[in-house]
mmJSON file of the N, C-alpha and C atoms, coordinates in Angstrom:
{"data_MODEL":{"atom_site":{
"group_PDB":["ATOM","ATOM","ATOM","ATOM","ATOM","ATOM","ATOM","ATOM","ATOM","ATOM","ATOM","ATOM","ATOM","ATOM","ATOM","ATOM","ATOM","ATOM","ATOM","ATOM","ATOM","ATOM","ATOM","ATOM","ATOM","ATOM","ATOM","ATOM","ATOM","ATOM","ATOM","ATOM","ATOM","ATOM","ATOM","ATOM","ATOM","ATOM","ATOM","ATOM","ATOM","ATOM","ATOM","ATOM","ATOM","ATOM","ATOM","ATOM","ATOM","ATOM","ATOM","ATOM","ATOM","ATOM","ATOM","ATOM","ATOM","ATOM","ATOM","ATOM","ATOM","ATOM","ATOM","ATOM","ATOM","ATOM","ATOM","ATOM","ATOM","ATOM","ATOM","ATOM","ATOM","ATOM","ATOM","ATOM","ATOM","ATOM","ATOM","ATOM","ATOM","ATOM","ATOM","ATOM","ATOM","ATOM","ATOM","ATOM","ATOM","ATOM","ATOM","ATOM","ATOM","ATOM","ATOM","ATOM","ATOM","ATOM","ATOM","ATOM","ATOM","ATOM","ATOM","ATOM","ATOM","ATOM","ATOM","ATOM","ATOM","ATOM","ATOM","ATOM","ATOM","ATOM","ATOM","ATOM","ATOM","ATOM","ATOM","ATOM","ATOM","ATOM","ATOM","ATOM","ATOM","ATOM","ATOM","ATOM","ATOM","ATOM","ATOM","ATOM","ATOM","ATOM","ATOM","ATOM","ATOM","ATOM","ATOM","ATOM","ATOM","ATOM","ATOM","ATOM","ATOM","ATOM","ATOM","ATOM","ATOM","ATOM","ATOM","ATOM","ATOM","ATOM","ATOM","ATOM","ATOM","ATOM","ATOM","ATOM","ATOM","ATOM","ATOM","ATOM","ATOM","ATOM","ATOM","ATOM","ATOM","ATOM","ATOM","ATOM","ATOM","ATOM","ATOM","ATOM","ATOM","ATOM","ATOM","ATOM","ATOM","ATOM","ATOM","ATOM","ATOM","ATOM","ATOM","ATOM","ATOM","ATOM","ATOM","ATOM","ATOM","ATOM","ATOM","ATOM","ATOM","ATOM","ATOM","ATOM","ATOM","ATOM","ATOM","ATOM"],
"id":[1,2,3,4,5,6,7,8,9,10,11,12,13,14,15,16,17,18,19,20,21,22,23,24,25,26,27,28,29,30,31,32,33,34,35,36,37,38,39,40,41,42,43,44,45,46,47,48,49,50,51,52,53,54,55,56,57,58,59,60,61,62,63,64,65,66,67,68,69,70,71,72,73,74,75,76,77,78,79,80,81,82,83,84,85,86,87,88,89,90,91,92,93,94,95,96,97,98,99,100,101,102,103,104,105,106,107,108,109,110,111,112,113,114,115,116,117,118,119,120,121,122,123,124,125,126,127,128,129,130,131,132,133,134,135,136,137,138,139,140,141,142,143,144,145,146,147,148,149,150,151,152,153,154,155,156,157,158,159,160,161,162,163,164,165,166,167,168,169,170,171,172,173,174,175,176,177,178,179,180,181,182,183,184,185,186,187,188,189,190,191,192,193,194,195,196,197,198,199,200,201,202,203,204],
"type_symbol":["N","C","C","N","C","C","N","C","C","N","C","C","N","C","C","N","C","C","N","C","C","N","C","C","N","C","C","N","C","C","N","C","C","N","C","C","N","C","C","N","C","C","N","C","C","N","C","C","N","C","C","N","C","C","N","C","C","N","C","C","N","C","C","N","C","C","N","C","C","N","C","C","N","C","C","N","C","C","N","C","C","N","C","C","N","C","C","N","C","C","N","C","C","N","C","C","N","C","C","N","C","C","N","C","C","N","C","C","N","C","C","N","C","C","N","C","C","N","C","C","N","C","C","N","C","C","N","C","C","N","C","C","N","C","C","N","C","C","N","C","C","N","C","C","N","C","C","N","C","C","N","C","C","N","C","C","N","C","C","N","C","C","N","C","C","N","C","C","N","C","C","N","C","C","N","C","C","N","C","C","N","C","C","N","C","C","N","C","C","N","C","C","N","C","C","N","C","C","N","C","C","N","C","C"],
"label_atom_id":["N","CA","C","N","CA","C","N","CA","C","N","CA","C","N","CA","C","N","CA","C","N","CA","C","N","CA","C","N","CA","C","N","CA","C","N","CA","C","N","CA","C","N","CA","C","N","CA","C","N","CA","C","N","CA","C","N","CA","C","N","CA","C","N","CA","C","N","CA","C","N","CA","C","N","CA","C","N","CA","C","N","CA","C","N","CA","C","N","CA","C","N","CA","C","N","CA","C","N","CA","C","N","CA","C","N","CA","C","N","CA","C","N","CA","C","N","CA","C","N","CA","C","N","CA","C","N","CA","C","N","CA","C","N","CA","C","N","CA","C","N","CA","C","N","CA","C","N","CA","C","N","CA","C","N","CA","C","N","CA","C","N","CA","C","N","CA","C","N","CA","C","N","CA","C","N","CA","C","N","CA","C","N","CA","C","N","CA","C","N","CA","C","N","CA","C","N","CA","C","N","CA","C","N","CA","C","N","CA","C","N","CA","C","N","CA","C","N","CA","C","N","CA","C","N","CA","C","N","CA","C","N","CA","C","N","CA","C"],
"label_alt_id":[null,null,null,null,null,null,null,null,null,null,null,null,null,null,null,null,null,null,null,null,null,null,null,null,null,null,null,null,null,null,null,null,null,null,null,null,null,null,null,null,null,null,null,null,null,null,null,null,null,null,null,null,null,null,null,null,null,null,null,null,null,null,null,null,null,null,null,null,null,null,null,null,null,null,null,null,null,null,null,null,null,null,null,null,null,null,null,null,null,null,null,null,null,null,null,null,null,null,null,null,null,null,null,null,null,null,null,null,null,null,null,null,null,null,null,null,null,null,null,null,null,null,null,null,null,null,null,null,null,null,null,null,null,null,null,null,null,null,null,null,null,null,null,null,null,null,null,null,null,null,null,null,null,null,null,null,null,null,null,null,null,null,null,null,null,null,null,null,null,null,null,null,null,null,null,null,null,null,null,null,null,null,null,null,null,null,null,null,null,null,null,null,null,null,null,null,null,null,null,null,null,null,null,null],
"label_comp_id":["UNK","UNK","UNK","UNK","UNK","UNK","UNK","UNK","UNK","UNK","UNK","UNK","UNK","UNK","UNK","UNK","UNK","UNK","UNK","UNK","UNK","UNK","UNK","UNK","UNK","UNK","UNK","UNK","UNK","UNK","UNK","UNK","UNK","UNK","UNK","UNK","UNK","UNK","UNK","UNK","UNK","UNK","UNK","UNK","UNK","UNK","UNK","UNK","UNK","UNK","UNK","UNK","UNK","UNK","UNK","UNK","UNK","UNK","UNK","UNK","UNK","UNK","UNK","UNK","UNK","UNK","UNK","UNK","UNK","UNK","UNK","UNK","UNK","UNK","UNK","UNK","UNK","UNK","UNK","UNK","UNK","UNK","UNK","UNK","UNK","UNK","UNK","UNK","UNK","UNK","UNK","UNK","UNK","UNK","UNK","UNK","UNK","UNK","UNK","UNK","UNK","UNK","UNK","UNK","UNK","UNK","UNK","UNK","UNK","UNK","UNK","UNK","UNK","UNK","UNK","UNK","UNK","UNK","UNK","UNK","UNK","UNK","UNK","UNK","UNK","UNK","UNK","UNK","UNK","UNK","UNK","UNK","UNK","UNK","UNK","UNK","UNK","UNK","UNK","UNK","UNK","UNK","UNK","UNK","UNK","UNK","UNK","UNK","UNK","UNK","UNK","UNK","UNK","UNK","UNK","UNK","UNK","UNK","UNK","UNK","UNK","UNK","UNK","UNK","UNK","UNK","UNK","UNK","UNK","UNK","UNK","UNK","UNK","UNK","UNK","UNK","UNK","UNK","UNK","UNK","UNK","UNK","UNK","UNK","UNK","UNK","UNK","UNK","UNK","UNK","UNK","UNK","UNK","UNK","UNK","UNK","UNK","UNK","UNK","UNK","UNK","UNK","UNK","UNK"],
"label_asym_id":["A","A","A","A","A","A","A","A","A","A","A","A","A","A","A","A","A","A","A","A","A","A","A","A","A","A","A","A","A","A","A","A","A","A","A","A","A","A","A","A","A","A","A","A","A","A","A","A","A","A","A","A","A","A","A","A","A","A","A","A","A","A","A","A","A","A","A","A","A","A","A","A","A","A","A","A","A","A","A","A","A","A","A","A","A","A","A","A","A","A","A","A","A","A","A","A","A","A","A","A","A","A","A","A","A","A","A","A","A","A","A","A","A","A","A","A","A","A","A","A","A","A","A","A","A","A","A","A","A","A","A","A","A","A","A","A","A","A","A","A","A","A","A","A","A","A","A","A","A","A","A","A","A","A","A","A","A","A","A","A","A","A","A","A","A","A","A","A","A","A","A","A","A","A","A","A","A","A","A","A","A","A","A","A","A","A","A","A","A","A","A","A","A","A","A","A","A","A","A","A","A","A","A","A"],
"label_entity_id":["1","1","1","1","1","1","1","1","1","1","1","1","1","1","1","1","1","1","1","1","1","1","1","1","1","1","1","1","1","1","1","1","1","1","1","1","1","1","1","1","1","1","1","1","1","1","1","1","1","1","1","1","1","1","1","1","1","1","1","1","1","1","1","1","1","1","1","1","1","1","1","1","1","1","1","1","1","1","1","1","1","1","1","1","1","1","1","1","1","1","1","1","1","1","1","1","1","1","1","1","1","1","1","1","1","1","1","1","1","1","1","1","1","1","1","1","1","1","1","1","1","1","1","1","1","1","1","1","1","1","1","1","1","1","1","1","1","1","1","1","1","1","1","1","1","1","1","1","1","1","1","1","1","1","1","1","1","1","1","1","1","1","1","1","1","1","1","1","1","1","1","1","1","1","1","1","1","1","1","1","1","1","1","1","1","1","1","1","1","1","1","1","1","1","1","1","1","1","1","1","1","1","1","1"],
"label_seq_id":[1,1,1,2,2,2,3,3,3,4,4,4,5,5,5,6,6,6,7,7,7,8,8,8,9,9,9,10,10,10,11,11,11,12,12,12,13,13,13,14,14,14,15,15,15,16,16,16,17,17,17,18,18,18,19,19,19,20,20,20,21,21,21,22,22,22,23,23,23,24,24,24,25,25,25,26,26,26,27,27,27,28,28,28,29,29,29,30,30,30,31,31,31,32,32,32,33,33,33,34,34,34,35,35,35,36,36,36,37,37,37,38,38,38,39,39,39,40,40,40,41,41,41,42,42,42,43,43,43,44,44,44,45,45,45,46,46,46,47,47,47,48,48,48,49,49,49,50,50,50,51,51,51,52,52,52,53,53,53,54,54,54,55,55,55,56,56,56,57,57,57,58,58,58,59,59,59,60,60,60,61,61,61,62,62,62,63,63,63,64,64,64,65,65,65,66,66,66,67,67,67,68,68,68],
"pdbx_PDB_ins_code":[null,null,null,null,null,null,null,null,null,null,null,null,null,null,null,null,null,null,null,null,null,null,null,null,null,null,null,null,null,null,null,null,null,null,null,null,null,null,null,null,null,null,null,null,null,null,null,null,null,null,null,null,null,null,null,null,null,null,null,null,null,null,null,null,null,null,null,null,null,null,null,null,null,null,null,null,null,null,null,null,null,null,null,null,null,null,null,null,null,null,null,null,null,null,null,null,null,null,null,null,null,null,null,null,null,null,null,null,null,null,null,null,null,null,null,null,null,null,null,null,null,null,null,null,null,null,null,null,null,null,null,null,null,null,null,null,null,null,null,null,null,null,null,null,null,null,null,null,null,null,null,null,null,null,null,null,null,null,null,null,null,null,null,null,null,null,null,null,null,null,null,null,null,null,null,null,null,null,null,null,null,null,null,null,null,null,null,null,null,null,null,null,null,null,null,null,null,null,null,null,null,null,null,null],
"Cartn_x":[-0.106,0.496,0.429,-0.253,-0.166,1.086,1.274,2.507,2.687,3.919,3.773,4.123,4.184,3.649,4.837,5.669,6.194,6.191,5.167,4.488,5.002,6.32,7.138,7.949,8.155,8.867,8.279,7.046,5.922,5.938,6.031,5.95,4.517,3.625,2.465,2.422,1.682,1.42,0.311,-0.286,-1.154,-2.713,-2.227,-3.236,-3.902,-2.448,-3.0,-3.567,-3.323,-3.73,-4.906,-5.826,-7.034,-8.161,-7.728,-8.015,-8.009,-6.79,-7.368,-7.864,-8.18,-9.288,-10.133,-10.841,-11.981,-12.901,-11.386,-11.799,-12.45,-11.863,-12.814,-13.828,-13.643,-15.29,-16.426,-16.123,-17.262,-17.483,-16.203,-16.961,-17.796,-17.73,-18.618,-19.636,-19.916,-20.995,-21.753,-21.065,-21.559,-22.569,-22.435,-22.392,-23.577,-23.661,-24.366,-25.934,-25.954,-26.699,-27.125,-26.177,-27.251,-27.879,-27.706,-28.797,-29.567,-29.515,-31.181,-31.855,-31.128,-32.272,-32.362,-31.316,-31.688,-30.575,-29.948,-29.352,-30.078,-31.438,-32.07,-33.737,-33.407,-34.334,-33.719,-32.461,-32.278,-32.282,-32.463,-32.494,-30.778,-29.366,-28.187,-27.787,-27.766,-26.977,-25.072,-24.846,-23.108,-22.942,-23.9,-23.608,-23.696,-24.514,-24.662,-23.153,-22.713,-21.627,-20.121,-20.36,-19.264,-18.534,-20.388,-20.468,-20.23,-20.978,-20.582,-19.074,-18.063,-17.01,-16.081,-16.486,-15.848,-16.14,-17.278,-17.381,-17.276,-16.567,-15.526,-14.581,-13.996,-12.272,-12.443,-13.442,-12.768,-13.169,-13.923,-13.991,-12.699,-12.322,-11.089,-9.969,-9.84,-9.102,-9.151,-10.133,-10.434,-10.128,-10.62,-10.043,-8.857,-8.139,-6.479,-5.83,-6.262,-5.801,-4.683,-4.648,-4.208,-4.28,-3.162,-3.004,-2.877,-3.735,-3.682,-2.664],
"Cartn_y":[-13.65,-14.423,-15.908,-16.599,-18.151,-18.669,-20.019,-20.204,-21.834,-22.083,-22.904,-24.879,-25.803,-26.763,-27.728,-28.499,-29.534,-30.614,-32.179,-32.652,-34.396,-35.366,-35.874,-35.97,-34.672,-34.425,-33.994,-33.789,-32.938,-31.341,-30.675,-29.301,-29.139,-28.179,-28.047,-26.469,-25.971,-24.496,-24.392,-22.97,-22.428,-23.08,-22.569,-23.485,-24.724,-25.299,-26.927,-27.225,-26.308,-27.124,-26.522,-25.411,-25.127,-26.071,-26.746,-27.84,-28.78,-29.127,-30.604,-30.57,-29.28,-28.978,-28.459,-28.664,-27.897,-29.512,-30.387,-31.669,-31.89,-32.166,-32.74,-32.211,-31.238,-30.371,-30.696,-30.656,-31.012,-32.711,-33.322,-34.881,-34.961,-34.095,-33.947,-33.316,-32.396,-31.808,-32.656,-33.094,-34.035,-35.228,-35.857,-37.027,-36.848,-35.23,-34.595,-34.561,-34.463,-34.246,-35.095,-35.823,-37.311,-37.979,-38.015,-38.528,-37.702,-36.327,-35.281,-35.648,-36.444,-36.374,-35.086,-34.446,-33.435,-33.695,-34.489,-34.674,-34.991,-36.195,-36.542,-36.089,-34.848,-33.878,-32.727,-32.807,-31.49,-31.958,-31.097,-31.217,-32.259,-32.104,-32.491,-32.477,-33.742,-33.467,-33.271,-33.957,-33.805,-32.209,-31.421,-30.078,-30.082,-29.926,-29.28,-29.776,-31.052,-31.191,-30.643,-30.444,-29.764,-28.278,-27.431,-26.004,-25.825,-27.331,-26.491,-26.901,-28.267,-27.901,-26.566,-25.69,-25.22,-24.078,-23.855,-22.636,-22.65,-24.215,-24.144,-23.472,-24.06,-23.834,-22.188,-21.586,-20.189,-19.531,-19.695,-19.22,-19.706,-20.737,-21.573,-20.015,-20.178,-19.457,-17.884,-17.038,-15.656,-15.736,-16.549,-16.665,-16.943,-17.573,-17.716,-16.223,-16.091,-14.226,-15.174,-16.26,-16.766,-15.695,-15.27,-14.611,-15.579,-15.664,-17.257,-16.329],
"Cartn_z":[-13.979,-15.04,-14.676,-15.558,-15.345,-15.144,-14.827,-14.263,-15.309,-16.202,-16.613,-15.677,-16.121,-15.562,-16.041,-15.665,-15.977,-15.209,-16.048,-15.427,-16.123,-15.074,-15.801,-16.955,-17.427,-18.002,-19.818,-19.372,-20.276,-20.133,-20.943,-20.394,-20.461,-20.183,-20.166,-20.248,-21.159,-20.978,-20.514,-20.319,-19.411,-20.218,-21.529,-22.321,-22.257,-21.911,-22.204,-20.911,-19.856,-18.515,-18.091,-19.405,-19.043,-19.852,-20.601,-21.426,-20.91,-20.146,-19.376,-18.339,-17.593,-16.264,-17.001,-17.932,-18.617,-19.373,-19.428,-19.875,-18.336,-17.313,-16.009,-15.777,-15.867,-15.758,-16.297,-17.735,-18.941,-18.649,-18.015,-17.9,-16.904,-15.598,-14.291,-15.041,-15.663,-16.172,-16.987,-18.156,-18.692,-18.01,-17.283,-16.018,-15.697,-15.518,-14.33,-15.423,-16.503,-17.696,-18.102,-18.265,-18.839,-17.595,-16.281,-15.268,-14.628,-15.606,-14.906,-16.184,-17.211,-18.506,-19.543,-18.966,-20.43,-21.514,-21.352,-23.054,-23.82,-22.994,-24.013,-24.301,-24.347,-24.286,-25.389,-25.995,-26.846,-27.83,-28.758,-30.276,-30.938,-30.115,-30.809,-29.811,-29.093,-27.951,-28.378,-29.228,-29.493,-29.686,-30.271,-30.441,-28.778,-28.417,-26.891,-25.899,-26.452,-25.248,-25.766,-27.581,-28.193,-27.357,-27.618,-26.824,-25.412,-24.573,-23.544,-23.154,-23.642,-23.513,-24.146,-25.483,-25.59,-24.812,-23.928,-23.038,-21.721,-21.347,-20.256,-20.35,-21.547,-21.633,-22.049,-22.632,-22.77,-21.727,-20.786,-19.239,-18.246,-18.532,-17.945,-18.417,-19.649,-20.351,-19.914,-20.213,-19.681,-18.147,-17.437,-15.667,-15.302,-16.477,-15.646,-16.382,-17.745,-17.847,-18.92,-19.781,-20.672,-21.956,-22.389,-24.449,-25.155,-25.705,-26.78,-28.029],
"occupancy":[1.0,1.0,1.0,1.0,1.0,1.0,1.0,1.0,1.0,1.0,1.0,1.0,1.0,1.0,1.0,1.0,1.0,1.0,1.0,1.0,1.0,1.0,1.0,1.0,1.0,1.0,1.0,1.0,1.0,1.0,1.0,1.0,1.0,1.0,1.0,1.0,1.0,1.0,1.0,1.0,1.0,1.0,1.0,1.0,1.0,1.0,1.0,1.0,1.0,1.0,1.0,1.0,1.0,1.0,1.0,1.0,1.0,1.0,1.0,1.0,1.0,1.0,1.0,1.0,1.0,1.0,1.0,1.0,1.0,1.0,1.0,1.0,1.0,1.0,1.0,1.0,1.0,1.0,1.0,1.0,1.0,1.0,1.0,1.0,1.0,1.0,1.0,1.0,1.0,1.0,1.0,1.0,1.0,1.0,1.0,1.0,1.0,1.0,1.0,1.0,1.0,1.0,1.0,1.0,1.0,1.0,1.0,1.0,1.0,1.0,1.0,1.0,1.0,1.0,1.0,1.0,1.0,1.0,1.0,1.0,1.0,1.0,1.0,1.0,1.0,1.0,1.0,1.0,1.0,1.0,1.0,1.0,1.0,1.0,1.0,1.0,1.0,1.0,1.0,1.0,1.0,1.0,1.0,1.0,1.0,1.0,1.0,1.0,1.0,1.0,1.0,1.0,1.0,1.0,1.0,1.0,1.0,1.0,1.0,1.0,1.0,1.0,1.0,1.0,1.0,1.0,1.0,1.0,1.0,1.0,1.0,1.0,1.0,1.0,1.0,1.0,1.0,1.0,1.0,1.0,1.0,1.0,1.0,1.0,1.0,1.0,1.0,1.0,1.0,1.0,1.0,1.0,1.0,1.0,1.0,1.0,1.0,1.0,1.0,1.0,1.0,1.0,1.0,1.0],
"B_iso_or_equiv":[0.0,0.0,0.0,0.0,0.0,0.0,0.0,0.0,0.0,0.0,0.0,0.0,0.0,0.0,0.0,0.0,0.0,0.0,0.0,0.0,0.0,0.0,0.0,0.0,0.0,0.0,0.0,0.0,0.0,0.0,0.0,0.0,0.0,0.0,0.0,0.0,0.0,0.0,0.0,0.0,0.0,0.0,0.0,0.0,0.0,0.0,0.0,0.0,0.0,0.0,0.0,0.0,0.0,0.0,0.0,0.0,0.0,0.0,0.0,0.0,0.0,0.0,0.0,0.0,0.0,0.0,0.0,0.0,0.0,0.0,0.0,0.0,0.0,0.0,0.0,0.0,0.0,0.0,0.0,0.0,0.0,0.0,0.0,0.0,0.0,0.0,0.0,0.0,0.0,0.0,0.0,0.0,0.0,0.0,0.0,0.0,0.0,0.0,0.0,0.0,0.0,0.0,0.0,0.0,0.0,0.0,0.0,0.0,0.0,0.0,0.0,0.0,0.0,0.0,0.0,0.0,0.0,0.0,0.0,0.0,0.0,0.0,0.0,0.0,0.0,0.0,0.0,0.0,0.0,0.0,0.0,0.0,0.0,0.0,0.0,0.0,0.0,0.0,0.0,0.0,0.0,0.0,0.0,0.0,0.0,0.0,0.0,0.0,0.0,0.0,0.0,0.0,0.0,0.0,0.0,0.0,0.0,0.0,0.0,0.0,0.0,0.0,0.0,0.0,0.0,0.0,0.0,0.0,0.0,0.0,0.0,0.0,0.0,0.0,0.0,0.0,0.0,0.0,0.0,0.0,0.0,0.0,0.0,0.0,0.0,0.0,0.0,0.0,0.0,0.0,0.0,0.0,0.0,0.0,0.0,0.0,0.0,0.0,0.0,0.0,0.0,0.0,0.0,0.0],
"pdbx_formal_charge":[null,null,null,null,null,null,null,null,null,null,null,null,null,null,null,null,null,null,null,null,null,null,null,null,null,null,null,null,null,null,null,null,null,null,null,null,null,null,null,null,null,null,null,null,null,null,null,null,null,null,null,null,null,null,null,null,null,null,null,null,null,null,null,null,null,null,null,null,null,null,null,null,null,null,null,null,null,null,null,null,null,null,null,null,null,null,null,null,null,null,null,null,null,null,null,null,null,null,null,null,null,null,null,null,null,null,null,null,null,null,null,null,null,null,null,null,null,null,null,null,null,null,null,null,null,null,null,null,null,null,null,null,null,null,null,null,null,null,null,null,null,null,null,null,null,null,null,null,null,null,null,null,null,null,null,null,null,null,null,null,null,null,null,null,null,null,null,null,null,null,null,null,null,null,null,null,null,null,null,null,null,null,null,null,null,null,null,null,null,null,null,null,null,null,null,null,null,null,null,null,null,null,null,null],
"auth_seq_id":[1,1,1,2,2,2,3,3,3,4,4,4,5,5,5,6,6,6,7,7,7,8,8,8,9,9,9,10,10,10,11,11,11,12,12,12,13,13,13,14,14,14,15,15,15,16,16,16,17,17,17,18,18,18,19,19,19,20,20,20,21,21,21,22,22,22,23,23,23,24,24,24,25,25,25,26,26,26,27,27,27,28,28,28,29,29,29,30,30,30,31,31,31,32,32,32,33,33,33,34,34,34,35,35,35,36,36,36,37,37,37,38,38,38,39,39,39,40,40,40,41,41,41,42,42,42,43,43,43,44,44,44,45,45,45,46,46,46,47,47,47,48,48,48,49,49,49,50,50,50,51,51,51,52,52,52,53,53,53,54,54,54,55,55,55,56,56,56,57,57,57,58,58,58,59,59,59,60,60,60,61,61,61,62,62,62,63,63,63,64,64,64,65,65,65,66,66,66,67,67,67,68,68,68],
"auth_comp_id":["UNK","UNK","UNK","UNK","UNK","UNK","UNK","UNK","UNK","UNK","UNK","UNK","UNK","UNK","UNK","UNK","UNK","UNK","UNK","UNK","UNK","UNK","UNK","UNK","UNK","UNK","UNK","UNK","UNK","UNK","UNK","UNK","UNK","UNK","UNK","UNK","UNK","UNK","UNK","UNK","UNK","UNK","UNK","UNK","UNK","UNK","UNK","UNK","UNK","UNK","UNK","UNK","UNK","UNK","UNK","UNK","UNK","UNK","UNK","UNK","UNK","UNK","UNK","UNK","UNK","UNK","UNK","UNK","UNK","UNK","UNK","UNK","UNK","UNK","UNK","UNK","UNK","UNK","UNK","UNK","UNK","UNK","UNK","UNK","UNK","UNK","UNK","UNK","UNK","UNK","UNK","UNK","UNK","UNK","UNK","UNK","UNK","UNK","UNK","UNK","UNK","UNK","UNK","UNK","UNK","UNK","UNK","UNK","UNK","UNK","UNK","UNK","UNK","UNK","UNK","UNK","UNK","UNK","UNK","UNK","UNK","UNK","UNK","UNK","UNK","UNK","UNK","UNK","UNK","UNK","UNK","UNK","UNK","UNK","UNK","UNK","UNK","UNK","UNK","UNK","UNK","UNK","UNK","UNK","UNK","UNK","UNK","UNK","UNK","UNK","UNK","UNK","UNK","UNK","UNK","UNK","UNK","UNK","UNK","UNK","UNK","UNK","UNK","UNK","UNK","UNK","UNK","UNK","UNK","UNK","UNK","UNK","UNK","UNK","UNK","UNK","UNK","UNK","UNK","UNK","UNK","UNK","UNK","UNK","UNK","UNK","UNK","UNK","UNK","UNK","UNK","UNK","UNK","UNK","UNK","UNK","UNK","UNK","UNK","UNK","UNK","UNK","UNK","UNK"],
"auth_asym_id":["A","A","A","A","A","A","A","A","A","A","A","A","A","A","A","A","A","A","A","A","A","A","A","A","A","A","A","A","A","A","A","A","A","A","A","A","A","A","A","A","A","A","A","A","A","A","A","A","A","A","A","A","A","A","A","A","A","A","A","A","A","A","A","A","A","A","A","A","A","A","A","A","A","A","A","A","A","A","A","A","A","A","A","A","A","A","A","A","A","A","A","A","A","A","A","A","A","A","A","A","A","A","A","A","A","A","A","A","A","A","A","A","A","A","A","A","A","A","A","A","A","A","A","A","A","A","A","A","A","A","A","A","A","A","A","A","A","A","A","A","A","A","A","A","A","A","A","A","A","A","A","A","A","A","A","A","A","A","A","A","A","A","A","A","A","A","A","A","A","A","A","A","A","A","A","A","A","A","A","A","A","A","A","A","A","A","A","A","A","A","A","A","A","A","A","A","A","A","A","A","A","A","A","A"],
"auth_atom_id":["N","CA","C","N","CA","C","N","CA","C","N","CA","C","N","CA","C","N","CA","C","N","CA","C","N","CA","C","N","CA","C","N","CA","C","N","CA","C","N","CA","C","N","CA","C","N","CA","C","N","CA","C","N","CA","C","N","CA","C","N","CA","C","N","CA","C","N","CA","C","N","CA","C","N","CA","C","N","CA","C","N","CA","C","N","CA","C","N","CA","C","N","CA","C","N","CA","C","N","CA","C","N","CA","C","N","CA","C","N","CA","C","N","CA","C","N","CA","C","N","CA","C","N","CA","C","N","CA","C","N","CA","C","N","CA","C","N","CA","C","N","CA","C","N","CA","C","N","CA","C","N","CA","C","N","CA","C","N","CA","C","N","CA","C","N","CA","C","N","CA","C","N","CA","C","N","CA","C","N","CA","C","N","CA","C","N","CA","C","N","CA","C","N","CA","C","N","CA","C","N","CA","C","N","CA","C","N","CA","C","N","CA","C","N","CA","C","N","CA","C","N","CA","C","N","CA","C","N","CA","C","N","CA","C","N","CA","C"],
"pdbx_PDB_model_num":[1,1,1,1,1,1,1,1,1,1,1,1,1,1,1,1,1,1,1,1,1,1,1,1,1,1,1,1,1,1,1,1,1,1,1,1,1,1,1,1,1,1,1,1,1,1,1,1,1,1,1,1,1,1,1,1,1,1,1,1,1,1,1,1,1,1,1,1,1,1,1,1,1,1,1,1,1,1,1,1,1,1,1,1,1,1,1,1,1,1,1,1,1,1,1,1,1,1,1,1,1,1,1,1,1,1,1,1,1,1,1,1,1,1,1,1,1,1,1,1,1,1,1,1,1,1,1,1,1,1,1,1,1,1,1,1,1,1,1,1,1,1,1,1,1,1,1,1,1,1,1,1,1,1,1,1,1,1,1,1,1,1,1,1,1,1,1,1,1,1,1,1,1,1,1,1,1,1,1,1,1,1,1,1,1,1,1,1,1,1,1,1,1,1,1,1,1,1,1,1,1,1,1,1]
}}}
C-alpha cells in the first residue's frame, strides 16, 4: 500500500507523487532525446513527449500498486 505524503503542509496522494516523479523522469528522458536527435526525426514530436509522459506515470502508477 502506498504511503501518503505531507509535504509543508500539502497533502500529496499516491497519485500525485507518481506524477511528479514521472514529471522528472520524462524531463531526463526528454533531455536525453532531444540531444541523440530523435525528436527531430519523428513525425509529432509533442505527440511523442505527450505519450511517453503518459506511459511513465501509468508504469509509475501500476509499480506503486496505486487504485485510481
Amino acid at each position: 500500500m502506498p504511503v501518503d505524503f505531507e509535504f509543508g503542509g500539502v497533502y500529496l496522494p499516491p497519485i500525485a507523487q507518481a506524477l511528479l516523479l514521472g514529471l522528472l523522469l520524462f524531463l531526463v528522458l526528454d533531455a536525453l532525446l532531444r540531444r541523440s536527435g530523435v525528436l527531430a526525426r519523428v513525425w509529432h514530436p509533442a505527440l511523442l513527449q505527450g505519450a511517453l509522459y503518459a506511459a511513465i506515470c501509468a508504469a509509475l502508477v501500476l509499480s506503486m500498486g496505486v487504485s485510481a
